[in-house]
C-alpha positions in Angstrom: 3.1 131.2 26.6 -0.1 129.6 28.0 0.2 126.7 30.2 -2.8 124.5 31.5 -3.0 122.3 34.6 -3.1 118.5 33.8 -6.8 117.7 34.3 -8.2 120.9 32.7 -5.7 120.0 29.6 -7.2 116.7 30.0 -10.6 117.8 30.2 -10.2 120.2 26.7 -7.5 118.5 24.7 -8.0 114.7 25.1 -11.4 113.8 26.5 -13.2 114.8 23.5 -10.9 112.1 21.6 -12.8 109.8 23.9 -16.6 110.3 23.4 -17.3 107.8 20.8 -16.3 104.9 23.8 -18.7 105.3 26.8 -16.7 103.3 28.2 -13.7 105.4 28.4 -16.3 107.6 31.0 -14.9 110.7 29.4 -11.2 110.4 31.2 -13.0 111.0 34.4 -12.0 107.7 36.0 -8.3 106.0 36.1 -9.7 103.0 34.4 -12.0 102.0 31.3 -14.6 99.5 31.0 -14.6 98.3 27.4 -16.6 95.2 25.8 -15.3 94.0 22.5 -17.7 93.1 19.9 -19.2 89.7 19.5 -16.7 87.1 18.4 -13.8 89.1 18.1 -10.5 88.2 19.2 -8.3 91.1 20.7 -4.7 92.0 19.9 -3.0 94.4 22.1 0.3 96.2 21.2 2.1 99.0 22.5 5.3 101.3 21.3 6.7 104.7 22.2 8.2 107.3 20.5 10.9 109.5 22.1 11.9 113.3 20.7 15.5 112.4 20.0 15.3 109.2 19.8 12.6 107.9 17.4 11.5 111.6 15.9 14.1 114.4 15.4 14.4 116.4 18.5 12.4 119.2 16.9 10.0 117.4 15.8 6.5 119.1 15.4 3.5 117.9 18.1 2.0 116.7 14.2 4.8 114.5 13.4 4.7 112.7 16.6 1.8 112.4 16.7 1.5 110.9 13.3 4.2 108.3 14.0 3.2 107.2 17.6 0.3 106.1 16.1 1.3 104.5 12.6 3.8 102.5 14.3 1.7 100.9 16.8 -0.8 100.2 13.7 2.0 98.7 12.1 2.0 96.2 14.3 -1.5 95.5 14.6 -1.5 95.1 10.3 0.9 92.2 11.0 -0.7 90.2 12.7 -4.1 90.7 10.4 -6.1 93.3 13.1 -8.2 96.3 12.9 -7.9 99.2 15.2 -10.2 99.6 17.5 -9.3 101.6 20.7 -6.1 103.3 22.3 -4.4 104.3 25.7 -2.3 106.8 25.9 0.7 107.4 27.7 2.0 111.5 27.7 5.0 112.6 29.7 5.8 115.8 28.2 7.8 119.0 29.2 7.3 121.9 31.6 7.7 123.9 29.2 5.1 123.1 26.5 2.1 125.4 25.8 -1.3 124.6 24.8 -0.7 125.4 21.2 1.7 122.3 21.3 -1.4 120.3 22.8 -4.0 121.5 20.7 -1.7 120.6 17.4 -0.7 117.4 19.1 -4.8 116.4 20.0 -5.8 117.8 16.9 -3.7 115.2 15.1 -4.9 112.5 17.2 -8.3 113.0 16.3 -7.0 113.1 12.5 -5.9 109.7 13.0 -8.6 108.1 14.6 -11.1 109.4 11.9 -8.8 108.1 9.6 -7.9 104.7 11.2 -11.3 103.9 12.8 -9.8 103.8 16.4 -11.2 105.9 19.9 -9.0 107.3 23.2 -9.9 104.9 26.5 -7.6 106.5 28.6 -4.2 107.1 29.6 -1.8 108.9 32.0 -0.6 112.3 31.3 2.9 113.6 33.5 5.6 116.3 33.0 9.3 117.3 33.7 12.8 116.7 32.1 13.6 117.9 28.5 11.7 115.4 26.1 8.6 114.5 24.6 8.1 110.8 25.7 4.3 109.6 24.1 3.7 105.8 24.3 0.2 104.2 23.0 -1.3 101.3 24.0 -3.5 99.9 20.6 -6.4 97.5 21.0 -7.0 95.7 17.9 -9.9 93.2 16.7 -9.4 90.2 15.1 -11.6 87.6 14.0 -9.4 84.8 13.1 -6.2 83.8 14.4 -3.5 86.0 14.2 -0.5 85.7 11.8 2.8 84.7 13.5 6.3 85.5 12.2 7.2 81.9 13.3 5.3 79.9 11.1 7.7 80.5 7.9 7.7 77.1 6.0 10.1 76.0 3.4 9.7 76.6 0.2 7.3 79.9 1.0 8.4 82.9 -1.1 9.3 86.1 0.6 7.6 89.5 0.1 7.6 92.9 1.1 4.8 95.8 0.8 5.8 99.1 -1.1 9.1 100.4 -1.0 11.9 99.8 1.2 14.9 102.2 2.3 12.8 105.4 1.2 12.6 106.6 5.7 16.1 105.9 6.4 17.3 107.9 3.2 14.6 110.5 4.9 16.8 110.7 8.4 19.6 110.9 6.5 18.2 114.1 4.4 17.2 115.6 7.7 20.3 115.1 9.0 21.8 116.9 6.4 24.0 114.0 4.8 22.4 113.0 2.0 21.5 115.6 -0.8 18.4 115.0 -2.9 16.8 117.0 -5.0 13.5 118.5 -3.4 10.5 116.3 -4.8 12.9 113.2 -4.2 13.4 114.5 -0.7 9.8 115.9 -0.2 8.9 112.3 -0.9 11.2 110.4 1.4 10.8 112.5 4.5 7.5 112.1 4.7 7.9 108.4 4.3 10.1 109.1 7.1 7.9 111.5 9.6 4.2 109.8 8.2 4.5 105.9 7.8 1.7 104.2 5.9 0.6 101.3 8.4 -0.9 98.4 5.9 -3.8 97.1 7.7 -5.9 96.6 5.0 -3.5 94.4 3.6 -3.1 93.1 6.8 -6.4 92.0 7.1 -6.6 90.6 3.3 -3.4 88.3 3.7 -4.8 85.8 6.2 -5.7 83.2 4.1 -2.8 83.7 2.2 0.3 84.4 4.1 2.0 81.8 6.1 4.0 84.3 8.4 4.1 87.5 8.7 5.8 91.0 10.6 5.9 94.7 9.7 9.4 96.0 9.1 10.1 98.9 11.6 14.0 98.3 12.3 15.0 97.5 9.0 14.4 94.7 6.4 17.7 92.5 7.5 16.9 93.2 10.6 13.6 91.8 10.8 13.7 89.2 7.9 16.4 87.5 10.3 13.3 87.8 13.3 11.5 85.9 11.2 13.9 83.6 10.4 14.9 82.7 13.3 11.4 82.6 14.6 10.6 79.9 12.1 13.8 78.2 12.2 14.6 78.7 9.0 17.1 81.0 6.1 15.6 83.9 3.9 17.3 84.0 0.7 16.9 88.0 -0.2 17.8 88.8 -4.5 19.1 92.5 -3.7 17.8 92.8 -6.9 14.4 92.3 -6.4 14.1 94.6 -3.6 11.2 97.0 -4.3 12.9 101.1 -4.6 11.3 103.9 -5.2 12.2 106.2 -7.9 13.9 108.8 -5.0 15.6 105.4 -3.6 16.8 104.1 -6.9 18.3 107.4 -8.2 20.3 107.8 -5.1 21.5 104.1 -5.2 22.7 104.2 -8.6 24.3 107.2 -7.5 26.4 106.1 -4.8 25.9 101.8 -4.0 27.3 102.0 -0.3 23.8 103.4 0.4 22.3 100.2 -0.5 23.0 99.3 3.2 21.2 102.2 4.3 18.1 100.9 2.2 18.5 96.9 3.6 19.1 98.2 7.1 17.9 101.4 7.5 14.7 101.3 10.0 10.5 103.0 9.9 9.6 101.8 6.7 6.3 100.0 8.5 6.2 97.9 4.9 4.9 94.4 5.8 7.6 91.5 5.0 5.4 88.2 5.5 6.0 84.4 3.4 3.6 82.5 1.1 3.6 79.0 -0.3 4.1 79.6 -4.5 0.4 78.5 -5.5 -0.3 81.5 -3.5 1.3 83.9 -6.1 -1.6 84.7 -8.3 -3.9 85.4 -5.3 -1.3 87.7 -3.9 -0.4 89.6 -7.4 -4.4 90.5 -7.6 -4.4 91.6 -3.9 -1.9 93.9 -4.9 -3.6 95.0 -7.6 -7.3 95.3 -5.9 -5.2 97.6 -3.3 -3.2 99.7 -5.7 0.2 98.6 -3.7 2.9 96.4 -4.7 3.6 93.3 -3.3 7.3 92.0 -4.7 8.4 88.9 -4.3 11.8 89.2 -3.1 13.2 85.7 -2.3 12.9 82.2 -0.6 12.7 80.5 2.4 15.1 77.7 2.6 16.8 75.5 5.0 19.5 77.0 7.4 19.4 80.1 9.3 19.8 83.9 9.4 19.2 85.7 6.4 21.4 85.8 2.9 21.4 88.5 0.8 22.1 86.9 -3.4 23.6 84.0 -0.7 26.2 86.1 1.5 25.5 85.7 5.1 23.9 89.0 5.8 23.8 91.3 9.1 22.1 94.8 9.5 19.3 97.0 11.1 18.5 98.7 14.3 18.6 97.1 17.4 17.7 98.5 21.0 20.2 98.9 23.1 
């Protein structure tokens, strides 16, 4: 097993990730100079992800890789922003060879071909048992972002894709749910590989009125939202976009309809738009080849209602 000092792992694995920003000065200094381009706002967000905790403890250096990223991207859809550049925070093991590093880099360069976005820097430590990765994203904006408190009554409520299909992905991992394979081919990668919708992101601003990505479930952050804005979503359980995998498995057994409402990582974009929005918003689904269903209303009151029972659900930090 070959292990590498920090600064020559640096020097092979993660400055080459930064060449395309002089100002990153190659990872040679502990700071970055960067200039943002001409009247751009910039929109900062940061997450971690945790073997154990937010990817299954044997998780491949690919897969979270794939989600540290995604997730943080999420974010920066929501709010209407376009990648731009990234810190990166690395604890990792003693115990993890370069192969795991050059998969793990190797990814990260996958993804910022991919998403248009370029290392600036970071910190890389070791010890202890898990992975612990945590990005810093830099976004650009031109326009103001969107808020999740600016919900207004009488908006209707959407969601992006499908919902449910990456907690029904944990749960196939785990080994207690049964699928068959394309069905759980399909929601496992939903699970491990979020799709972050920034293009959509960046196409709703003159149309949304408020707007989040759903990482801890759709209850869970359709009450965010709500309570943000000081207002009640009205959800038709109905209307709730599935996926073929999530709809077979429903039918099959309903109790896992609470793992679809409150199940967390689907990354899908829940945001609110006045009604004379709706044709607008049905041909920017369309010109993006990705549903956008209109699942319900916002209405006086508070919290979130689910066909107009009180609902409660999703993942919270502890």
């Amino acid at each position: 097993m070959a292990l590498m000092a920090e600064r020559a792992r640096i020097a092979r694995f993660f400055a080459p990730l930064s060449h395309d920003e002089p100002g990153s000065f190659a990872l040679t200094d502990d700071a970055a100079l960067l200039t943002p381009p001409l009247n751009h706002h910039i929109i900062v967000t940061t997450d971690s992800v945790i073997t154990g905790i937010h990817v299954l403890p044997n998780a491949s250096a690919t897969q979270l890789a794939e989600k540290l990223v995604r997730r943080n991207l999420s974010d920066l859809a929501a709010m209407g922003a376009r990648p731009w550049r990234y810190f990166l925070n690395l604890h990792t093991p003693d115990n993890l060879d370069d192969a795991w590093f050059a998969e793990f880099s190797a990814t990260l360069a996958n993804e910022q071909q991919r998403f248009g976005m370029v290392l600036a820097g970071g910190d890389s430590t070791s010890g202890g048992e898990r992975v612990h990765a945590t990005i810093t994203c830099i976004g650009l904006l031109r326009n103001a972002p969107m808020r999740r408190s600016t919900a207004a009554l009488g908006d209707d409520l959407y969601v992006s894709g499908t919902i449910g299909d990456a907690a029904l992905g944990l749960c196939v991992l785990q080994h207690r749910l049964a699928m068959d394979s394309a069905s759980a081919a399909h929601v496992t990668h939903r699970y491990h590989a979020p799709e972050p919708r920034l293009e959509l992101g960046e196409q709703l601003h003159t149309l949304a009125s408020a707007a989040m990505d759903i990482s801890d479930g759709l209850l869970a952050d359709a009450a965010q939202v709500a309570q943000a804005s000081g207002v009640q979503l009205h959800i038709d359980r109905d209307a709730v976009p599935l996926s073929d995998a999530a709809r077979s498995v429903v039918a099959q057994d309903a109790a896992l309809w609470h793992t679809v409402m409150s199940g967390g990582d689907d990354y899908e974009l829940l945001f609110t738009a006045p009604a004379a929005q709706r044709d607008a918003i049905a041909a920017l689904g369309s010109a993006l080849a990705l549903p956008l269903t209109r699942i319900g209303v916002v209405v006086a009151g508070s919290g979130v209602t689910v066909d107009g029972q009180l609902a409660q659900g999703g993942w919270e930090h502890a």
